[in-house]
mmCIF file of the N, C-alpha and C atoms, coordinates in Angstrom:
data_MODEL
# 
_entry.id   MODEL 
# 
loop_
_atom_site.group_PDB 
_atom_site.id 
_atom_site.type_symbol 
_atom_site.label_atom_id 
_atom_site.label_alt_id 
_atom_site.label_comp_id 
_atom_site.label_asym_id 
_atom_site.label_entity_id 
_atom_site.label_seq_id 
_atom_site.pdbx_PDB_ins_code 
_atom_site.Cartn_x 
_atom_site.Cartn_y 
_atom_site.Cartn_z 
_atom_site.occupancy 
_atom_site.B_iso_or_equiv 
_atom_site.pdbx_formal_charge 
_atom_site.auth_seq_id 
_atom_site.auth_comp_id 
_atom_site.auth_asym_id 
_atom_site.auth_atom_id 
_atom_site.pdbx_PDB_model_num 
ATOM 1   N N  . UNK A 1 1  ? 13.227  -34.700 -24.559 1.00 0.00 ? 1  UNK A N  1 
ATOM 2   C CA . UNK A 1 1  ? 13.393  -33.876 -25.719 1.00 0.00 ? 1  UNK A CA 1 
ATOM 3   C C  . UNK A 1 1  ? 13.477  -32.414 -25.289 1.00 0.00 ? 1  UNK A C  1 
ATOM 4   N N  . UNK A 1 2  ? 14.177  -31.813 -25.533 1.00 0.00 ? 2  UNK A N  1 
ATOM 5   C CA . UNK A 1 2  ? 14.700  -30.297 -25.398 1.00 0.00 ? 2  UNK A CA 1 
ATOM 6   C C  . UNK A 1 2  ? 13.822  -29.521 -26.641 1.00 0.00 ? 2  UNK A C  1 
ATOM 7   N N  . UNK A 1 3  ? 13.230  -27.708 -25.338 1.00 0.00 ? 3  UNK A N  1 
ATOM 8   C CA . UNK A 1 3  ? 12.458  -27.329 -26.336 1.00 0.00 ? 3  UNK A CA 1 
ATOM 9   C C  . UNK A 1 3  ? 13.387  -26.173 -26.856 1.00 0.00 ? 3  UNK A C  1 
ATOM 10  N N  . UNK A 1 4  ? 13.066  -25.444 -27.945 1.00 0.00 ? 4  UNK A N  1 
ATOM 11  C CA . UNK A 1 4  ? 13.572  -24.155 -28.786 1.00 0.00 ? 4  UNK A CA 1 
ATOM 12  C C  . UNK A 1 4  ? 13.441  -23.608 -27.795 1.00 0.00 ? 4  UNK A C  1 
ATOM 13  N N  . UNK A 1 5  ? 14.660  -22.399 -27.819 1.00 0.00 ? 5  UNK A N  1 
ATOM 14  C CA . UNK A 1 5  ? 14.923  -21.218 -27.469 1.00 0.00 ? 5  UNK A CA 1 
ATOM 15  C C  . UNK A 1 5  ? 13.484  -20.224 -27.548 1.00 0.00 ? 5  UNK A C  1 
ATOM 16  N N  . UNK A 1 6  ? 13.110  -20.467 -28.392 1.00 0.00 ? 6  UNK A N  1 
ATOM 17  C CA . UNK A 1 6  ? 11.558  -19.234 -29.731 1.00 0.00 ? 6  UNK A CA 1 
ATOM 18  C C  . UNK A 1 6  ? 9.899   -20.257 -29.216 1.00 0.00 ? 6  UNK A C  1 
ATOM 19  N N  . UNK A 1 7  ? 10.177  -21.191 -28.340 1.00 0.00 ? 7  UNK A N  1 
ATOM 20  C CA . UNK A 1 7  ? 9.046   -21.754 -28.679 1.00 0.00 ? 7  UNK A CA 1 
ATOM 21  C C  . UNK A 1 7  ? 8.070   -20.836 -27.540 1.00 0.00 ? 7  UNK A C  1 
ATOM 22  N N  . UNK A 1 8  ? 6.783   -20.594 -27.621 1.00 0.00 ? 8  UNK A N  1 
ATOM 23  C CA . UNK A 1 8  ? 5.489   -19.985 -27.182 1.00 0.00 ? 8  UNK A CA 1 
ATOM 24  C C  . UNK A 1 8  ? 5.457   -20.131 -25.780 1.00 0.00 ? 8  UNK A C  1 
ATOM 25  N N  . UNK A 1 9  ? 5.662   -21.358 -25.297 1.00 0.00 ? 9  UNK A N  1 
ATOM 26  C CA . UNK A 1 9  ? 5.578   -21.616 -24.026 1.00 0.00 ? 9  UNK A CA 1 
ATOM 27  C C  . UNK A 1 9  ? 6.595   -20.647 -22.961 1.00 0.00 ? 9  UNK A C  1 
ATOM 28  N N  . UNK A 1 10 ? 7.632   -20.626 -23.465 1.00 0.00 ? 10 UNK A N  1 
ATOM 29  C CA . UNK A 1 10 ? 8.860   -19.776 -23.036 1.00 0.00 ? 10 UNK A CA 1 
ATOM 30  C C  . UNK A 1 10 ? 7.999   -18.110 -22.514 1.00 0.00 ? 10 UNK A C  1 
ATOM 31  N N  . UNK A 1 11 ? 7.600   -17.546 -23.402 1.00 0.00 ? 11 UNK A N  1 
ATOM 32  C CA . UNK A 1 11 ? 7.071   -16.231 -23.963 1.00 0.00 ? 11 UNK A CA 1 
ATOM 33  C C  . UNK A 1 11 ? 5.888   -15.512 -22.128 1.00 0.00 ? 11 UNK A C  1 
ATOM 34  N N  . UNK A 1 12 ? 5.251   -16.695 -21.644 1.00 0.00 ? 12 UNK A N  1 
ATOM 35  C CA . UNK A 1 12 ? 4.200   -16.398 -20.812 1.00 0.00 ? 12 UNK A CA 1 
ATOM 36  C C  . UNK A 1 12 ? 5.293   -16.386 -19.275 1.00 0.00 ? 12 UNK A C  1 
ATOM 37  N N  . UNK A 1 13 ? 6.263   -15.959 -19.303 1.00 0.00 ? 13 UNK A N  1 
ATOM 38  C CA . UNK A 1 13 ? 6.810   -15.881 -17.920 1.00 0.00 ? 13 UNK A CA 1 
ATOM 39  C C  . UNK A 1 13 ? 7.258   -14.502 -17.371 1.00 0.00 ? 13 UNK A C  1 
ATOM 40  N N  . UNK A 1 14 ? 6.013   -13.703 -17.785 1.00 0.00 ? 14 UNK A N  1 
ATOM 41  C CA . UNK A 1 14 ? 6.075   -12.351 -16.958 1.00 0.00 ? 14 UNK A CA 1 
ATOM 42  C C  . UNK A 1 14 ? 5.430   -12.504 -15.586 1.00 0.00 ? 14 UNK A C  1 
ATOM 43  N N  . UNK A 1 15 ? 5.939   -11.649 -14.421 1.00 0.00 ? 15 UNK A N  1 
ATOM 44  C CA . UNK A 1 15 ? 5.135   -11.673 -13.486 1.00 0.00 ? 15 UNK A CA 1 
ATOM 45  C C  . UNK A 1 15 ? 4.759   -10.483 -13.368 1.00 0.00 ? 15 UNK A C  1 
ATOM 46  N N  . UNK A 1 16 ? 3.292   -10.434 -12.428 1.00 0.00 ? 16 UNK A N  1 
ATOM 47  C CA . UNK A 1 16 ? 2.942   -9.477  -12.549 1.00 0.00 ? 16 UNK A CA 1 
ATOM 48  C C  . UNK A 1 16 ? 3.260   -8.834  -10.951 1.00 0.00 ? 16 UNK A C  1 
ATOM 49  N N  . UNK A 1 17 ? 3.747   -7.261  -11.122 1.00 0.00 ? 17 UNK A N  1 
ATOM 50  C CA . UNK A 1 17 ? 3.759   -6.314  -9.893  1.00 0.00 ? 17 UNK A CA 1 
ATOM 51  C C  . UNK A 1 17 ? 2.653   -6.169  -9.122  1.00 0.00 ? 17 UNK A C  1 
ATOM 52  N N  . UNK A 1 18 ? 2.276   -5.827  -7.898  1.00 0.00 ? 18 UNK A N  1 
ATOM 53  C CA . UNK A 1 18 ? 1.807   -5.191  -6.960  1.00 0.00 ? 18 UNK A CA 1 
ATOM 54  C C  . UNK A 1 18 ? 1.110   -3.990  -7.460  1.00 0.00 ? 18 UNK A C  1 
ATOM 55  N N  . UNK A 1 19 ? 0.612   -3.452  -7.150  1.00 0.00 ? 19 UNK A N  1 
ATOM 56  C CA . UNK A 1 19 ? 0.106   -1.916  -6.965  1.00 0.00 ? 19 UNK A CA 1 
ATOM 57  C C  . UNK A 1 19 ? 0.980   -0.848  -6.962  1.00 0.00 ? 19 UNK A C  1 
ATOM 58  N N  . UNK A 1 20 ? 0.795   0.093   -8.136  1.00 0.00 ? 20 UNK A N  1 
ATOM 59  C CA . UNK A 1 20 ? 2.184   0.872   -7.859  1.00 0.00 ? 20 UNK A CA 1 
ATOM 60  C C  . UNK A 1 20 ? 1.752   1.966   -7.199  1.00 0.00 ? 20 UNK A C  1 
ATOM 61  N N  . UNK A 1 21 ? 0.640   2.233   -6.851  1.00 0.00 ? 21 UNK A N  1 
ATOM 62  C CA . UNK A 1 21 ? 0.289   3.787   -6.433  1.00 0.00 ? 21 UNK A CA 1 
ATOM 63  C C  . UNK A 1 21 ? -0.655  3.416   -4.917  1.00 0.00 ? 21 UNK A C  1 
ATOM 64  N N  . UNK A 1 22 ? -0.770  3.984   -4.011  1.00 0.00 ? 22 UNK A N  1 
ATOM 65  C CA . UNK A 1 22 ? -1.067  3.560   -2.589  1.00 0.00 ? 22 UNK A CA 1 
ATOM 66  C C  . UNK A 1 22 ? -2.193  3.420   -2.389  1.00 0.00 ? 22 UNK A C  1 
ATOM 67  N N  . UNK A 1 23 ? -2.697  2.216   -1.876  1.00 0.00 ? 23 UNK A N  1 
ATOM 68  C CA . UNK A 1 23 ? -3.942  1.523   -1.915  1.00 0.00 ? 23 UNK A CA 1 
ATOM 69  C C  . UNK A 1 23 ? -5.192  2.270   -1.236  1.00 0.00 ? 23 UNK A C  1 
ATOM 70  N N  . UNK A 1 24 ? -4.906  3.591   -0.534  1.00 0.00 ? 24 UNK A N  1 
ATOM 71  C CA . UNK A 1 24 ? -5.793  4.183   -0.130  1.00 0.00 ? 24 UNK A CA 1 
ATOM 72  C C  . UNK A 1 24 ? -6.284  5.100   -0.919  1.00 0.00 ? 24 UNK A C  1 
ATOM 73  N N  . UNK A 1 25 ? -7.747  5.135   -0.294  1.00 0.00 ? 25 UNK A N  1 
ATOM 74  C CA . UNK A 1 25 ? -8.376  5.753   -1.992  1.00 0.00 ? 25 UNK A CA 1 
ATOM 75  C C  . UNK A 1 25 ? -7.933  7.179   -1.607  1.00 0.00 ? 25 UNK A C  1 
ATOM 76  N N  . UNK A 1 26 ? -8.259  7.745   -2.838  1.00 0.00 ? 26 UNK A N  1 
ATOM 77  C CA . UNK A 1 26 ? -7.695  9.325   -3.762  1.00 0.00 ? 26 UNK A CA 1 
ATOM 78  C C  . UNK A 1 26 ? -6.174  9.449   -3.739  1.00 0.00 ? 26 UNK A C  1 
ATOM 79  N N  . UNK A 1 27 ? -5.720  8.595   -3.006  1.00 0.00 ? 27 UNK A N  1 
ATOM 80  C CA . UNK A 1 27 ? -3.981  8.721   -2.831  1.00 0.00 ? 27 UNK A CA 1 
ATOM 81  C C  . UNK A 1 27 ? -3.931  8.634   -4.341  1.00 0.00 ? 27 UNK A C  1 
ATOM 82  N N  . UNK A 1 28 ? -2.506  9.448   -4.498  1.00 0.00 ? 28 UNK A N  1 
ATOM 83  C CA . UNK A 1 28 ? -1.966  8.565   -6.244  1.00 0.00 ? 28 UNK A CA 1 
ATOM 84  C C  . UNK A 1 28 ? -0.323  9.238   -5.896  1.00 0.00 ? 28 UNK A C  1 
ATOM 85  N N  . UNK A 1 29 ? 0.056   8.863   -4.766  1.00 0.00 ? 29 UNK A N  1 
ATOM 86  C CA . UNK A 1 29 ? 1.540   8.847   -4.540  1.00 0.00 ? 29 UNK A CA 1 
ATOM 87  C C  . UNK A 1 29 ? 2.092   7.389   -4.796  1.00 0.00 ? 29 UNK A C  1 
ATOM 88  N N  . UNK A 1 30 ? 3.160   7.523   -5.420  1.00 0.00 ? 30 UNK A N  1 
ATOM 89  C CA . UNK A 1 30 ? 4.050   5.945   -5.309  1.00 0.00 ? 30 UNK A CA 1 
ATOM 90  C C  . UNK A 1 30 ? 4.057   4.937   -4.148  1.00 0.00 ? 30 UNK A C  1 
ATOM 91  N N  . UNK A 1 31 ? 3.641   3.854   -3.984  1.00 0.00 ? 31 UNK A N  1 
ATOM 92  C CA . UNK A 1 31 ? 3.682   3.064   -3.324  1.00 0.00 ? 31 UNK A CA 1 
ATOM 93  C C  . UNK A 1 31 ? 5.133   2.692   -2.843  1.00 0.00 ? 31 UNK A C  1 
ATOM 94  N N  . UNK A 1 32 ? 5.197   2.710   -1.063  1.00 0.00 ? 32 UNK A N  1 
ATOM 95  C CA . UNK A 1 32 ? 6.793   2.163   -0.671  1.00 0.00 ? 32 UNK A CA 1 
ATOM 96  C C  . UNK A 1 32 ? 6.562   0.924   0.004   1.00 0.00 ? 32 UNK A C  1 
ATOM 97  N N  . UNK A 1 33 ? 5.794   0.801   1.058   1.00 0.00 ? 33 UNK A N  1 
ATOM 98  C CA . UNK A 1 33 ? 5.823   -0.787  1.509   1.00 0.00 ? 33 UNK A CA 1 
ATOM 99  C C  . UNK A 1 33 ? 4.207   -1.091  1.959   1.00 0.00 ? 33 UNK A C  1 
ATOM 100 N N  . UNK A 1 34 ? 4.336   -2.131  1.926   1.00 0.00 ? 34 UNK A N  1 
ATOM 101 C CA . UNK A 1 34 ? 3.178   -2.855  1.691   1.00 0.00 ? 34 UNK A CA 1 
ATOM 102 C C  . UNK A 1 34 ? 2.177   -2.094  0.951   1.00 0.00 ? 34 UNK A C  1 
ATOM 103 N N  . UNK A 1 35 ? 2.189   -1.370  -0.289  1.00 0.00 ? 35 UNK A N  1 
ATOM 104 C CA . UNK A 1 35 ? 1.493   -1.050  -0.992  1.00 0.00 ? 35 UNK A CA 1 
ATOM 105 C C  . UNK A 1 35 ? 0.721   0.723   -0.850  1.00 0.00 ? 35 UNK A C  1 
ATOM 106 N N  . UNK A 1 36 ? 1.595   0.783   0.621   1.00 0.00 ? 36 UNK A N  1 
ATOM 107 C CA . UNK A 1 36 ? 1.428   2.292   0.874   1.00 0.00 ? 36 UNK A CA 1 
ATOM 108 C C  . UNK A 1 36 ? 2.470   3.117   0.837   1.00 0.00 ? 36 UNK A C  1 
ATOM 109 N N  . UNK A 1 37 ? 2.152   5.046   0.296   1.00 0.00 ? 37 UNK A N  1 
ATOM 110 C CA . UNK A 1 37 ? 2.904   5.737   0.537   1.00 0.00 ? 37 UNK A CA 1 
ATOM 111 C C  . UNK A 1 37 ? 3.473   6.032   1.811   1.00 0.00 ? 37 UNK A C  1 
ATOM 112 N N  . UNK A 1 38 ? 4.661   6.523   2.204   1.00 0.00 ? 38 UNK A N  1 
ATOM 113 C CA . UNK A 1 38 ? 5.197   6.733   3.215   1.00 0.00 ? 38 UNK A CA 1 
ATOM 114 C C  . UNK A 1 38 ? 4.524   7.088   4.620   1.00 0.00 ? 38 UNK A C  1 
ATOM 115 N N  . UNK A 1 39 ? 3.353   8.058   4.111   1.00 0.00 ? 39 UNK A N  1 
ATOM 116 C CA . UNK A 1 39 ? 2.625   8.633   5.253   1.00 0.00 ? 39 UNK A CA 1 
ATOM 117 C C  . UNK A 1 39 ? 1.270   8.106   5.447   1.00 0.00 ? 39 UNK A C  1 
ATOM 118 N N  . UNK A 1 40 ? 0.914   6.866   4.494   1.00 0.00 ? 40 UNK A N  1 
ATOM 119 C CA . UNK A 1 40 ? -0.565  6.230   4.579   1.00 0.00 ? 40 UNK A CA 1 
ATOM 120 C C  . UNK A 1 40 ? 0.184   4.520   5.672   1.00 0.00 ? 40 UNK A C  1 
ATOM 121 N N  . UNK A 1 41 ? 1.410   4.760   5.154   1.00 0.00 ? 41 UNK A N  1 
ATOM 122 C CA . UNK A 1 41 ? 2.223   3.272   5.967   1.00 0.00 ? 41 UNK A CA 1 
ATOM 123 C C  . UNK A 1 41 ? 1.923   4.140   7.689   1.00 0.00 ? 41 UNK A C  1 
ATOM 124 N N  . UNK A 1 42 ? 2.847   5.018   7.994   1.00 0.00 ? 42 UNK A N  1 
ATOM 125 C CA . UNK A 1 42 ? 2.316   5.301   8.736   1.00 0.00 ? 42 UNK A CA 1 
ATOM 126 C C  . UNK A 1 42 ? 1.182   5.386   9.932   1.00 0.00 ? 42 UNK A C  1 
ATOM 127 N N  . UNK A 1 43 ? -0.308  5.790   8.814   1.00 0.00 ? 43 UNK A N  1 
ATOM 128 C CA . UNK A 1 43 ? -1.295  5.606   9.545   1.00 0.00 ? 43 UNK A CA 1 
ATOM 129 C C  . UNK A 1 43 ? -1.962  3.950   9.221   1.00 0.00 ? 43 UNK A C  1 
ATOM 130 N N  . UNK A 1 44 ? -1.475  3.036   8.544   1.00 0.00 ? 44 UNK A N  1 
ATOM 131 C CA . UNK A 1 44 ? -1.374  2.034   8.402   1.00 0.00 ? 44 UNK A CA 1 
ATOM 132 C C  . UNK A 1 44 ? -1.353  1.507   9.677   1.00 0.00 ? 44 UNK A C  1 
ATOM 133 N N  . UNK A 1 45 ? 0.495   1.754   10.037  1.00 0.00 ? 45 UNK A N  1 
ATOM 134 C CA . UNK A 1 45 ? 0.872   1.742   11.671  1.00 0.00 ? 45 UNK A CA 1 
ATOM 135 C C  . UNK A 1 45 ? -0.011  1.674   12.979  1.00 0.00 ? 45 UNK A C  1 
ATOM 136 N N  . UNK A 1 46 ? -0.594  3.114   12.981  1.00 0.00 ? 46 UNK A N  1 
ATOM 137 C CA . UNK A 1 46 ? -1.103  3.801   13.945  1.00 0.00 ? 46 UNK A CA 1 
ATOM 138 C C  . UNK A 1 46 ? -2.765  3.162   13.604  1.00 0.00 ? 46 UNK A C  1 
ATOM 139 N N  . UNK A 1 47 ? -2.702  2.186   12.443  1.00 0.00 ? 47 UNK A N  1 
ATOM 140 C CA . UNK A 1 47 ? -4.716  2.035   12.832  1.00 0.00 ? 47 UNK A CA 1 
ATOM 141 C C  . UNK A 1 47 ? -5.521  3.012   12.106  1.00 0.00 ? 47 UNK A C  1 
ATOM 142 N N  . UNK A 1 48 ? -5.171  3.951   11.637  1.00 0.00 ? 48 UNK A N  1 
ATOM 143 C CA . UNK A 1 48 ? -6.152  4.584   10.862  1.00 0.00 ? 48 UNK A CA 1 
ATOM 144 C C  . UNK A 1 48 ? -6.566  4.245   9.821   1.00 0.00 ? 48 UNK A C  1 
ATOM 145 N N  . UNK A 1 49 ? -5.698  3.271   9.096   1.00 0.00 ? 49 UNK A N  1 
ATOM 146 C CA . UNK A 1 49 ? -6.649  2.848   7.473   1.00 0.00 ? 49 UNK A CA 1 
ATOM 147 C C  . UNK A 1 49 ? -6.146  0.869   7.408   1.00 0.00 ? 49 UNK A C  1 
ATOM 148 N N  . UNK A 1 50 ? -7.056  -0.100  7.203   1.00 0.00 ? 50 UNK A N  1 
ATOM 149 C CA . UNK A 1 50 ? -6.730  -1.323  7.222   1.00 0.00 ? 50 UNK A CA 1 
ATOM 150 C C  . UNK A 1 50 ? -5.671  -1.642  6.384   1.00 0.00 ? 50 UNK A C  1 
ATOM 151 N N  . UNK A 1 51 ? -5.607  -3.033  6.222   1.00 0.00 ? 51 UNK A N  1 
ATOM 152 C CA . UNK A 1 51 ? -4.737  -3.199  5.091   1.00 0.00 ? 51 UNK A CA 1 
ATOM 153 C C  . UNK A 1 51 ? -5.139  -3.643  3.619   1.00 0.00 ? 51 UNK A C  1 
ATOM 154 N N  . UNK A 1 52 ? -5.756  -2.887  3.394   1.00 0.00 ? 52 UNK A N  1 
ATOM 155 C CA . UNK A 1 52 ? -6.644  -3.010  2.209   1.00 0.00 ? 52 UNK A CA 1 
ATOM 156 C C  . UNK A 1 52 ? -6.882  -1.410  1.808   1.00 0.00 ? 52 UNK A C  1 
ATOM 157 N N  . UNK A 1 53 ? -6.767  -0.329  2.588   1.00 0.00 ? 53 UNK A N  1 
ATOM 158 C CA . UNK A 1 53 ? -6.664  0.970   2.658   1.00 0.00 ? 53 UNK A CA 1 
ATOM 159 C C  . UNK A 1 53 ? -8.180  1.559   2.578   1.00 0.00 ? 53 UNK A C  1 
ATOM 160 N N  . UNK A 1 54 ? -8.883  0.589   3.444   1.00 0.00 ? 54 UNK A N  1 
ATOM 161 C CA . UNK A 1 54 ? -9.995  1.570   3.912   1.00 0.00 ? 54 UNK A CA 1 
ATOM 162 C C  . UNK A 1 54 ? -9.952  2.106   5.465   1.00 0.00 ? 54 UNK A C  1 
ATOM 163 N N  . UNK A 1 55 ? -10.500 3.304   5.648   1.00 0.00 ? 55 UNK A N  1 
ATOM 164 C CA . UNK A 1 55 ? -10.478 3.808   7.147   1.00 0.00 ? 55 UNK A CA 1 
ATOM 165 C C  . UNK A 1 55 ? -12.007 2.715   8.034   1.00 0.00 ? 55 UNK A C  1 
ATOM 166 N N  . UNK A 1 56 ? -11.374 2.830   9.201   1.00 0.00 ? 56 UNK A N  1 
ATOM 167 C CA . UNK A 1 56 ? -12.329 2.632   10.086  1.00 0.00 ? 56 UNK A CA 1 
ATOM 168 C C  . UNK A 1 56 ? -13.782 3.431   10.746  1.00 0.00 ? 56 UNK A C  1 
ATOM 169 N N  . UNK A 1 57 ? -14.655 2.844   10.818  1.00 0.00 ? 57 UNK A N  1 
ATOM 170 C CA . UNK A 1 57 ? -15.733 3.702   11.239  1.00 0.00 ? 57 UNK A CA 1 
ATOM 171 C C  . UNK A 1 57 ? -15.388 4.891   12.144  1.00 0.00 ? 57 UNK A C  1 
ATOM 172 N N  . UNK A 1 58 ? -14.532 4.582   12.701  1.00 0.00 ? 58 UNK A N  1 
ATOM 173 C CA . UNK A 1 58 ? -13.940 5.572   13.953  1.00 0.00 ? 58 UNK A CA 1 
ATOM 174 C C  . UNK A 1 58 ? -12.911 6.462   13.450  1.00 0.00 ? 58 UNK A C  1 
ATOM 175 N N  . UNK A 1 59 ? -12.616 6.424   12.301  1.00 0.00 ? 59 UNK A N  1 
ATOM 176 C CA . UNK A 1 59 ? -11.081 7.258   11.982  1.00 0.00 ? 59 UNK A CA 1 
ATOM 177 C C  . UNK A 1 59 ? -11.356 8.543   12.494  1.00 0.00 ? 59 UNK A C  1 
ATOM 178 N N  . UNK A 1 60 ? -12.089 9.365   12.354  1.00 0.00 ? 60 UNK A N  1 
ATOM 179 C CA . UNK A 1 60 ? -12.248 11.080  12.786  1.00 0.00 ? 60 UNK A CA 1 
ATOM 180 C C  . UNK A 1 60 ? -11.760 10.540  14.434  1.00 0.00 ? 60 UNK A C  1 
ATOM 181 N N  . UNK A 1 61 ? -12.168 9.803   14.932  1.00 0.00 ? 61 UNK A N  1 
ATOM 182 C CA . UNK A 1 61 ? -11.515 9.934   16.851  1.00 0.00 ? 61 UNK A CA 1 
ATOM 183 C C  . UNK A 1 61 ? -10.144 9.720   16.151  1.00 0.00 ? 61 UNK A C  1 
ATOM 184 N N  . UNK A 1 62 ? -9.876  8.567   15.874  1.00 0.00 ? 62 UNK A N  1 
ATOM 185 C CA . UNK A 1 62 ? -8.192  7.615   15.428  1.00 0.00 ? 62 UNK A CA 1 
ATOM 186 C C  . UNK A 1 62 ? -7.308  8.739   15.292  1.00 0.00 ? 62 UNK A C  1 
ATOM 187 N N  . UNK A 1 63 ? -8.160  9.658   14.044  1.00 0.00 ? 63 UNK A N  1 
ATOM 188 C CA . UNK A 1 63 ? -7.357  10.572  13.805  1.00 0.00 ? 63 UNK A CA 1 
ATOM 189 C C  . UNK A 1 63 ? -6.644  11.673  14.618  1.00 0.00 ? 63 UNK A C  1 
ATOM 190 N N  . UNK A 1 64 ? -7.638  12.102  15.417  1.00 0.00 ? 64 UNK A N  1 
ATOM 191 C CA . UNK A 1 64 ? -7.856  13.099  16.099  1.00 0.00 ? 64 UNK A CA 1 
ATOM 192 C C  . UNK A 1 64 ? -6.424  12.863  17.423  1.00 0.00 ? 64 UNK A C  1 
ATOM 193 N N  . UNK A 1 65 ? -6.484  11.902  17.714  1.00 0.00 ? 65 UNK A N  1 
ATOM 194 C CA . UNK A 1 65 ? -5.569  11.008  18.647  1.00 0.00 ? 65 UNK A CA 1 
ATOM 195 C C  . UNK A 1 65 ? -4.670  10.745  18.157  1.00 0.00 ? 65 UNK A C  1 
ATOM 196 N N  . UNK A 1 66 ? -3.933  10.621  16.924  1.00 0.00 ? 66 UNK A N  1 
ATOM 197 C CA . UNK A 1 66 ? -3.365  10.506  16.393  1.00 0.00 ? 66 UNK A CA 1 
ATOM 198 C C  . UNK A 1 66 ? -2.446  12.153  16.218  1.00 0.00 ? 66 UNK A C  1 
ATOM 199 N N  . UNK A 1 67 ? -3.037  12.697  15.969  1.00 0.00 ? 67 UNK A N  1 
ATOM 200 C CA . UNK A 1 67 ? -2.676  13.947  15.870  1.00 0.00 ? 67 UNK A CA 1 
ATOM 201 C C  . UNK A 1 67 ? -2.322  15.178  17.082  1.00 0.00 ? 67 UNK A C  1 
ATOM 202 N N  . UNK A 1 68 ? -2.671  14.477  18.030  1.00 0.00 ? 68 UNK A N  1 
ATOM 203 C CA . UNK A 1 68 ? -2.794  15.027  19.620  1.00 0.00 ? 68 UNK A CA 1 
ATOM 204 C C  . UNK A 1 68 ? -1.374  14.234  20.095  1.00 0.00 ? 68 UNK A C  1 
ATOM 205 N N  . UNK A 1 69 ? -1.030  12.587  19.927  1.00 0.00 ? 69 UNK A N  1 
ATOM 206 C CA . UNK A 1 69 ? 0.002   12.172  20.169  1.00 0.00 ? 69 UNK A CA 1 
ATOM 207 C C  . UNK A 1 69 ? 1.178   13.004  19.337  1.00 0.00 ? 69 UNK A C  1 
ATOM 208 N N  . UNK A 1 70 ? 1.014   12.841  18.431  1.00 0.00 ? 70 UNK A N  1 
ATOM 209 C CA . UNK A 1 70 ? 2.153   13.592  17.157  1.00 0.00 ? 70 UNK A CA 1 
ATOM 210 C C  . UNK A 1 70 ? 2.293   14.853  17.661  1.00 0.00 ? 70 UNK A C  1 
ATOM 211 N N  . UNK A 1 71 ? 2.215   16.289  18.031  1.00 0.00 ? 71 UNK A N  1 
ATOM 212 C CA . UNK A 1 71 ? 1.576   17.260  18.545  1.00 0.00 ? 71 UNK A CA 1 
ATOM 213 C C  . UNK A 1 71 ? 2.491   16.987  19.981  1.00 0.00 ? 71 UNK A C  1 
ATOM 214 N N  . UNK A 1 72 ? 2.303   16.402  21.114  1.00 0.00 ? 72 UNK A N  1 
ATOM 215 C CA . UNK A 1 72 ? 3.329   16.502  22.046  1.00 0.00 ? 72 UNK A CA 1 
ATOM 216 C C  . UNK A 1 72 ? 4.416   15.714  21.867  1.00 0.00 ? 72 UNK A C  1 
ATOM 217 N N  . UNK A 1 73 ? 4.941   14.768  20.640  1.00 0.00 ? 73 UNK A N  1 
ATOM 218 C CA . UNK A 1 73 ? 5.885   14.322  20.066  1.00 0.00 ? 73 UNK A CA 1 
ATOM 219 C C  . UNK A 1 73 ? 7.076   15.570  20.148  1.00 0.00 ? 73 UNK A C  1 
ATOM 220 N N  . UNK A 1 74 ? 6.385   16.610  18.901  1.00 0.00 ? 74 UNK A N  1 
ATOM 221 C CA . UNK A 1 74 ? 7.553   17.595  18.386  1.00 0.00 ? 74 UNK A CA 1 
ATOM 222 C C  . UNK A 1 74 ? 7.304   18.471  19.684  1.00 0.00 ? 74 UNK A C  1 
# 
């Protein structure tokens, strides 16, 4: 038996999005991939924040190294 076009069941097939704003806290830039802004993907990359967007006990070194590599980059 074939259901209506209008029937209720039809109605519940939204899905729901991701996170639109970047999972690291105080960020509130638009999210680009995996749920981070451009420059939290980044330190995503490099180890400074998990994937859940908390930093590591160590981030002040991470960082620091991070910023020393970048630094003889340019």
């Amino acid at each position: 038996m074939a259901k209506d076009k209008g029937d209720s069941n039809n109605s519940n097939n939204v899905v729901a999005i991701g996170s639109i704003t970047c999972c690291v806290e105080k960020c509130t830039k638009k999210s680009d991939k995996m749920n981070f802004c451009p420059e939290h993907f980044m330190w995503f990359k490099e180890g400074l924040v998990s994937k859940k967007g908390e930093r590591p006990m160590d981030f002040d070194k991470k960082y620091q190294s991070f910023l020393n590599r970048k630094k003889k980059v340019a």
